[in-house]
mmCIF file of the N, C-alpha and C atoms, coordinates in Angstrom:
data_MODEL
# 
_entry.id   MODEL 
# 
loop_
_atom_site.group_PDB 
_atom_site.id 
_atom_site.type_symbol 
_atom_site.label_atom_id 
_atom_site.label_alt_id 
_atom_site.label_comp_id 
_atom_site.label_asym_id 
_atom_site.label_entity_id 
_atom_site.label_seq_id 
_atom_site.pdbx_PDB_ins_code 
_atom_site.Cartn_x 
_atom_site.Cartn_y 
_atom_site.Cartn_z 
_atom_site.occupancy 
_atom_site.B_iso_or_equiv 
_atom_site.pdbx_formal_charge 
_atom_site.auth_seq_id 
_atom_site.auth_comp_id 
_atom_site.auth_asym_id 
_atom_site.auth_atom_id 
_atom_site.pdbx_PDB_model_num 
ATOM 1   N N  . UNK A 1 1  ? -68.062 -8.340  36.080 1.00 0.00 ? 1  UNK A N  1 
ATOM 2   C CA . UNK A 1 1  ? -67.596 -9.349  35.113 1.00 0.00 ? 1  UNK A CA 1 
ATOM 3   C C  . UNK A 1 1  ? -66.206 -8.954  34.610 1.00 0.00 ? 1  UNK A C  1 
ATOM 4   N N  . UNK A 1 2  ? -65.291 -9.342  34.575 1.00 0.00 ? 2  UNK A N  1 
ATOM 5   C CA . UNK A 1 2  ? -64.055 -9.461  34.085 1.00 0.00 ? 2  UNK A CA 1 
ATOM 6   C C  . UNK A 1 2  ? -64.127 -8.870  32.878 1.00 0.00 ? 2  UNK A C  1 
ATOM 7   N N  . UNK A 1 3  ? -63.039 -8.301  32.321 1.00 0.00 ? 3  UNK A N  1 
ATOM 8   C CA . UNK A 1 3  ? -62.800 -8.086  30.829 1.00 0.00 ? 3  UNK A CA 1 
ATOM 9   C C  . UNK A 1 3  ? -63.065 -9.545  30.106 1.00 0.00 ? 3  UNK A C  1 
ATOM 10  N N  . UNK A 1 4  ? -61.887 -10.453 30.405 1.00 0.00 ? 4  UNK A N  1 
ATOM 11  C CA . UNK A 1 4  ? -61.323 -11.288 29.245 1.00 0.00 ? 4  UNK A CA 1 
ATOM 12  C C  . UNK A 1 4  ? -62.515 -11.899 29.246 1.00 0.00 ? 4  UNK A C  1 
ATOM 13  N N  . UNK A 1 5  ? -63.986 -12.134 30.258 1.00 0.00 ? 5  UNK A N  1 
ATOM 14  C CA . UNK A 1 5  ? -64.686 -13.376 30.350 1.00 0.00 ? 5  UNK A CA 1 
ATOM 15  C C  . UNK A 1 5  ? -65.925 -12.293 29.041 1.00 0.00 ? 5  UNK A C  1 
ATOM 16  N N  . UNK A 1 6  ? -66.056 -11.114 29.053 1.00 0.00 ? 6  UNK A N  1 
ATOM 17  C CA . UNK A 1 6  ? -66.840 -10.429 27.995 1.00 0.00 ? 6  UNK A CA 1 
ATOM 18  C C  . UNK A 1 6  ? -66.735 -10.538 27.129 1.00 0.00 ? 6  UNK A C  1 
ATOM 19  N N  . UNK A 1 7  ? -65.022 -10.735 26.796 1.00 0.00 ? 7  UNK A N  1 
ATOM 20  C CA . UNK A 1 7  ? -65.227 -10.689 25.343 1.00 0.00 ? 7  UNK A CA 1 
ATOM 21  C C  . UNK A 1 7  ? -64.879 -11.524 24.772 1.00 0.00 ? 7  UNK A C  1 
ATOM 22  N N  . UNK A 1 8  ? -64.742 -12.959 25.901 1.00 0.00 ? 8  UNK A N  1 
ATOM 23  C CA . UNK A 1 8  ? -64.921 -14.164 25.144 1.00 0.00 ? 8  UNK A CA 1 
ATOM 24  C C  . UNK A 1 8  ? -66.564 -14.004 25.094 1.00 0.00 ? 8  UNK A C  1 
ATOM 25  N N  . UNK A 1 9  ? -67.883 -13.677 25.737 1.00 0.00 ? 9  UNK A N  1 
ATOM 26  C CA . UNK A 1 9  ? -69.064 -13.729 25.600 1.00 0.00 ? 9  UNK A CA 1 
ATOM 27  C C  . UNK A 1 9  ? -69.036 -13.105 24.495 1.00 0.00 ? 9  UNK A C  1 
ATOM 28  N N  . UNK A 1 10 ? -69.087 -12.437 23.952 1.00 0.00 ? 10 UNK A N  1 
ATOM 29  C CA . UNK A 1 10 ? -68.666 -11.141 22.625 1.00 0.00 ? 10 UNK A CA 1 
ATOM 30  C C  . UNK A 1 10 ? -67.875 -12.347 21.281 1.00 0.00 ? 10 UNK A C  1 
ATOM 31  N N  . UNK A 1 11 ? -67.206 -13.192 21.817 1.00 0.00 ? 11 UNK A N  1 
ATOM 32  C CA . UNK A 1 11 ? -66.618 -13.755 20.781 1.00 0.00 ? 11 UNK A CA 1 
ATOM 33  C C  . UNK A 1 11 ? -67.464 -15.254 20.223 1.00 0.00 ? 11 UNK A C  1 
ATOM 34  N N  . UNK A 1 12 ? -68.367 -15.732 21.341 1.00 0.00 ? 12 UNK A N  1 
ATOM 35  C CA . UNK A 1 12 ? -69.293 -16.443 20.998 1.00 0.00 ? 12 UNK A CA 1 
ATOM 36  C C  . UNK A 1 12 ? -70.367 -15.866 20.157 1.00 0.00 ? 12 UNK A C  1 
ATOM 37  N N  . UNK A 1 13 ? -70.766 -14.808 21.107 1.00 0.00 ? 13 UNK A N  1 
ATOM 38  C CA . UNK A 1 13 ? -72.161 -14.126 20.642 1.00 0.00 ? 13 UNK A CA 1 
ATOM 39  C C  . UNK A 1 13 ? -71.932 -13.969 19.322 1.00 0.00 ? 13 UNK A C  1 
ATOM 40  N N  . UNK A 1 14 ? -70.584 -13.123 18.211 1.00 0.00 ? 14 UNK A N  1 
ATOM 41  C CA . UNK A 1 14 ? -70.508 -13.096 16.869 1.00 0.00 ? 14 UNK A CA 1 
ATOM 42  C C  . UNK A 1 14 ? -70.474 -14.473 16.110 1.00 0.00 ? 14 UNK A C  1 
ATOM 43  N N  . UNK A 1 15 ? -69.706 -15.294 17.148 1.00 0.00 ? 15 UNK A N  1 
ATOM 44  C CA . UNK A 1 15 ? -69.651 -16.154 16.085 1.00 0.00 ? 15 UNK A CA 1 
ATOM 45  C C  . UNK A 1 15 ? -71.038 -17.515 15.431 1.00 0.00 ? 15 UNK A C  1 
ATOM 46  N N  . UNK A 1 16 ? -71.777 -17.062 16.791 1.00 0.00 ? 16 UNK A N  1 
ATOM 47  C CA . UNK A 1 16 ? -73.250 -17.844 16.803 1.00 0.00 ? 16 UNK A CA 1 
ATOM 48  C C  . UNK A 1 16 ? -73.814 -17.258 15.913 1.00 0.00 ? 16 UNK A C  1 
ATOM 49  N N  . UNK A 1 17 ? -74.050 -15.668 15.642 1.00 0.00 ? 17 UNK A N  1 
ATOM 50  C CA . UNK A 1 17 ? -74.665 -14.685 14.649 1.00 0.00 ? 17 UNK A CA 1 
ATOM 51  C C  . UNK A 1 17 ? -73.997 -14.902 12.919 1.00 0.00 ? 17 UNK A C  1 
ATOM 52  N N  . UNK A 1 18 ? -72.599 -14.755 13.102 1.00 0.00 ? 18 UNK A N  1 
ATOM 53  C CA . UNK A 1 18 ? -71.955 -15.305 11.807 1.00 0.00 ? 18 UNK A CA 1 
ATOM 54  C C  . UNK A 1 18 ? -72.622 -16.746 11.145 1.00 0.00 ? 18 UNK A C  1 
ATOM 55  N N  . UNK A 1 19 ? -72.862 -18.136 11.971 1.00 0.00 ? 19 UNK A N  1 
ATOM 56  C CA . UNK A 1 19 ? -73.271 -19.308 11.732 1.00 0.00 ? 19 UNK A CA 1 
ATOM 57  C C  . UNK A 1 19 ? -74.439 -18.880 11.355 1.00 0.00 ? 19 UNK A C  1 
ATOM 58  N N  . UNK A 1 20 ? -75.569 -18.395 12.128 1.00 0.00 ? 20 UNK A N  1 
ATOM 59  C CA . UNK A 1 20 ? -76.809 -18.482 12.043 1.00 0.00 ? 20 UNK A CA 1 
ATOM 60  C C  . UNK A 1 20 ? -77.130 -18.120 10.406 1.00 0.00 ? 20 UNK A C  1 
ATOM 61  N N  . UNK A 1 21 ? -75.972 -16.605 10.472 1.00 0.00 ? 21 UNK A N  1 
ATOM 62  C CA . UNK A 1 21 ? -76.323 -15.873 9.384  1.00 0.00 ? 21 UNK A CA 1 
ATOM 63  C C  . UNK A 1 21 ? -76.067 -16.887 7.813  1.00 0.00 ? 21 UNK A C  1 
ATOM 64  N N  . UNK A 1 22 ? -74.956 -17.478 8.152  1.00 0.00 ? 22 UNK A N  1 
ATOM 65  C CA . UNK A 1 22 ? -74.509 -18.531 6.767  1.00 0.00 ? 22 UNK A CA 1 
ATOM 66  C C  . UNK A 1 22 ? -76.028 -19.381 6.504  1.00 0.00 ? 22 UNK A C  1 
ATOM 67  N N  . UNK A 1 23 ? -76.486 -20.177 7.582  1.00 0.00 ? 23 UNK A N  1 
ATOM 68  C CA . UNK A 1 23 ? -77.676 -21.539 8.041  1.00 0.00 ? 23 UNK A CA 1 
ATOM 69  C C  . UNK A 1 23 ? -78.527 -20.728 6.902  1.00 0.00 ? 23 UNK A C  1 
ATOM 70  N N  . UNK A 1 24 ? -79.103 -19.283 7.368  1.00 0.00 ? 24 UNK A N  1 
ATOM 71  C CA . UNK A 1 24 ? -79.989 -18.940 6.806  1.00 0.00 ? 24 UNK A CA 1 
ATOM 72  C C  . UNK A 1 24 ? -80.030 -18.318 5.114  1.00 0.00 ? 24 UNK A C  1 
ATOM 73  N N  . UNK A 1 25 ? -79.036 -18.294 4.812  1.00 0.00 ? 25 UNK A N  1 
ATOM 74  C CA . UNK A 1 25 ? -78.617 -17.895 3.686  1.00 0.00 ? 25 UNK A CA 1 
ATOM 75  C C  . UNK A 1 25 ? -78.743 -19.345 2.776  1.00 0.00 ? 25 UNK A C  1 
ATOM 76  N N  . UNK A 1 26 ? -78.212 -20.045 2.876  1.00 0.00 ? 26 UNK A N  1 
ATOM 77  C CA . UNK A 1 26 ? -77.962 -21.828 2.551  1.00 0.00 ? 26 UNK A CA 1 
ATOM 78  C C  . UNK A 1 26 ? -79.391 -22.460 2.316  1.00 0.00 ? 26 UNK A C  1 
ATOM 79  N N  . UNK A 1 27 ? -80.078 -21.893 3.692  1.00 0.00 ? 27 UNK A N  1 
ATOM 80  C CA . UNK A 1 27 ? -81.724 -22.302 3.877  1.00 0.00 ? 27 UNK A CA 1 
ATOM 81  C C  . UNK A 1 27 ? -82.510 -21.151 2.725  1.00 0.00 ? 27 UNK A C  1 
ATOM 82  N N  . UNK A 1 28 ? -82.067 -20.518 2.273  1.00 0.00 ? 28 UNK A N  1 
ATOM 83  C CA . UNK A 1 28 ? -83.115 -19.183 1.637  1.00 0.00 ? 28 UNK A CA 1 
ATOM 84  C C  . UNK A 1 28 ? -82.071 -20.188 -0.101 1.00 0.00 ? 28 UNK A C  1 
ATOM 85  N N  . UNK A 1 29 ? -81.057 -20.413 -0.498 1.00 0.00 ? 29 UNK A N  1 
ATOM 86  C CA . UNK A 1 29 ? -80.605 -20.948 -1.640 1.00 0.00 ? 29 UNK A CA 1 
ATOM 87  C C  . UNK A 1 29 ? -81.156 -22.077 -1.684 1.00 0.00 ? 29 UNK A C  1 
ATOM 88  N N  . UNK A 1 30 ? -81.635 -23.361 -1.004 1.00 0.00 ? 30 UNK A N  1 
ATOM 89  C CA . UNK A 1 30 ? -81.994 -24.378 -0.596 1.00 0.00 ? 30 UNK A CA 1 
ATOM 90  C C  . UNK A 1 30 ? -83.259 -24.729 -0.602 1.00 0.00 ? 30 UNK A C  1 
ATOM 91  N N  . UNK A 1 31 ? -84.182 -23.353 -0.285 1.00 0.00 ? 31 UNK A N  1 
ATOM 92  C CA . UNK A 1 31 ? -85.470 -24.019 0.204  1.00 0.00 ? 31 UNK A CA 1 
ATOM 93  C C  . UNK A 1 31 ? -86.526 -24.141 -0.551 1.00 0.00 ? 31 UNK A C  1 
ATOM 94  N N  . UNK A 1 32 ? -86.019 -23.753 -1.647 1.00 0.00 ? 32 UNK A N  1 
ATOM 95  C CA . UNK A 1 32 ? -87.179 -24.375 -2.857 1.00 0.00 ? 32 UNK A CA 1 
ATOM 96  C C  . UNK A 1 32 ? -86.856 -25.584 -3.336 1.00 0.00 ? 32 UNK A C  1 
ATOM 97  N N  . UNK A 1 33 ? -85.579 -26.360 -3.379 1.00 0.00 ? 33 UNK A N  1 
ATOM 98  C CA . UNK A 1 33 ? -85.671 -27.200 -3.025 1.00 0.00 ? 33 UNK A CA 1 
ATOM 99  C C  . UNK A 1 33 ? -86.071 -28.767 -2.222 1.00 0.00 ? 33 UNK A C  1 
ATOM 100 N N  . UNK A 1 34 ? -86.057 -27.767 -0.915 1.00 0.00 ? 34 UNK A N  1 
ATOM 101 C CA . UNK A 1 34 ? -86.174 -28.846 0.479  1.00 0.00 ? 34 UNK A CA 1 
ATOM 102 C C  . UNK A 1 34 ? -87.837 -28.629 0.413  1.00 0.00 ? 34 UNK A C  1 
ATOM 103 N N  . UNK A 1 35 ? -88.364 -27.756 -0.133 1.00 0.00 ? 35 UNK A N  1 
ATOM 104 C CA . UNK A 1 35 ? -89.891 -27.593 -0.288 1.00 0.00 ? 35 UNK A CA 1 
ATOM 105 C C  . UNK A 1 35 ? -90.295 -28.871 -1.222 1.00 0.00 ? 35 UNK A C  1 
ATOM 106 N N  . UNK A 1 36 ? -89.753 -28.691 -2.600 1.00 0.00 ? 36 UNK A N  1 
ATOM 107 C CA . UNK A 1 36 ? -90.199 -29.681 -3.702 1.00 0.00 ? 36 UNK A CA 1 
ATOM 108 C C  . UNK A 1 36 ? -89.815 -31.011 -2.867 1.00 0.00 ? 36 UNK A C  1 
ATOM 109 N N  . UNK A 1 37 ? -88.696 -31.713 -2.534 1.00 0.00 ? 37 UNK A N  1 
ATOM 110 C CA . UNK A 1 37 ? -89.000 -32.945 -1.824 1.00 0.00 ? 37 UNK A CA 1 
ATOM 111 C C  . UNK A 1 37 ? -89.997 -33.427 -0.707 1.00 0.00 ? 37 UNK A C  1 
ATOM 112 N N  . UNK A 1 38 ? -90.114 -32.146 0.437  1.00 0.00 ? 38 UNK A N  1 
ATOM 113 C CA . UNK A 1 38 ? -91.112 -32.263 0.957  1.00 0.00 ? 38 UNK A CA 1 
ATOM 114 C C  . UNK A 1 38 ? -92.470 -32.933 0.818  1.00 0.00 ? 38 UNK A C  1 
ATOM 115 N N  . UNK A 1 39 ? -92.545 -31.426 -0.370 1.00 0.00 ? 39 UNK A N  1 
ATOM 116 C CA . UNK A 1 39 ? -94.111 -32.169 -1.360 1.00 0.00 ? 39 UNK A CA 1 
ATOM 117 C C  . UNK A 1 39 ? -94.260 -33.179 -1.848 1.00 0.00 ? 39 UNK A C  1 
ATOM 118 N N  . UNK A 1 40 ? -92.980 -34.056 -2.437 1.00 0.00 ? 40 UNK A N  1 
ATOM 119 C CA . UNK A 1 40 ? -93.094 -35.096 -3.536 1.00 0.00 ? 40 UNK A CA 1 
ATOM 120 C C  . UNK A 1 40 ? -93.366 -36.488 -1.970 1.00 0.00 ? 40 UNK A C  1 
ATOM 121 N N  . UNK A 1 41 ? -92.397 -36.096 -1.311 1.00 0.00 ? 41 UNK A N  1 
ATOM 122 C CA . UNK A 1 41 ? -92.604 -37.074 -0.031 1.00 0.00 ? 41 UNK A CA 1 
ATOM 123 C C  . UNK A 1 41 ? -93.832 -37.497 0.176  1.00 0.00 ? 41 UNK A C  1 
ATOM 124 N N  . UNK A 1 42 ? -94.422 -36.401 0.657  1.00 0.00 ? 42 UNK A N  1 
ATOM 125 C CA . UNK A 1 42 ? -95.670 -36.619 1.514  1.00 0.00 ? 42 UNK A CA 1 
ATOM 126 C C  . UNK A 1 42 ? -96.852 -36.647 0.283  1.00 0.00 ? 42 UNK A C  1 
ATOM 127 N N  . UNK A 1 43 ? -96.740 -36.725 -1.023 1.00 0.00 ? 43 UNK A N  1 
ATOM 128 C CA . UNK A 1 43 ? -97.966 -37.276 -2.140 1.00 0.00 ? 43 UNK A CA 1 
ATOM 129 C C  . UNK A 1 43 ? -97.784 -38.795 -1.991 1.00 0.00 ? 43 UNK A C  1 
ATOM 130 N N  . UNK A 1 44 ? -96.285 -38.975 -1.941 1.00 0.00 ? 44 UNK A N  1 
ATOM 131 C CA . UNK A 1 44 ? -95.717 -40.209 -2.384 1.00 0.00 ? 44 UNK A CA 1 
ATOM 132 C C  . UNK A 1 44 ? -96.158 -41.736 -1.046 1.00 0.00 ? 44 UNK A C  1 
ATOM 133 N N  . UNK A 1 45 ? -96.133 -40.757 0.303  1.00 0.00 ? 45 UNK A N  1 
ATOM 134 C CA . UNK A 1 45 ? -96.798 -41.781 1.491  1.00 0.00 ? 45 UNK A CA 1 
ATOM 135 C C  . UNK A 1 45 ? -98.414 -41.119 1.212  1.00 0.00 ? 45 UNK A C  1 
# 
């Protein structure tokens, strides 16, 4: 495998891990939230 083609793989691979890492952070501030609508939803149908 080439250099430059690694560490563009290397430059995805962080930056998929960086995203994921934000998603889940957002989702952990969020999800008592997205829980309470959930619940109110599904009493409400």
């Amino acid at each position: 495998m080439p250099a430059g083609q690694r560490r563009f793989m290397f430059v995805v691979v962080c930056a998929r891990w960086r995203w994921l890492d934000r998603v889940f952070k957002m989702e952990k501030k969020n999800g008592a939230k997205l829980r309470l609508l959930k619940t109110s939803n599904h009493s409400n149908s």
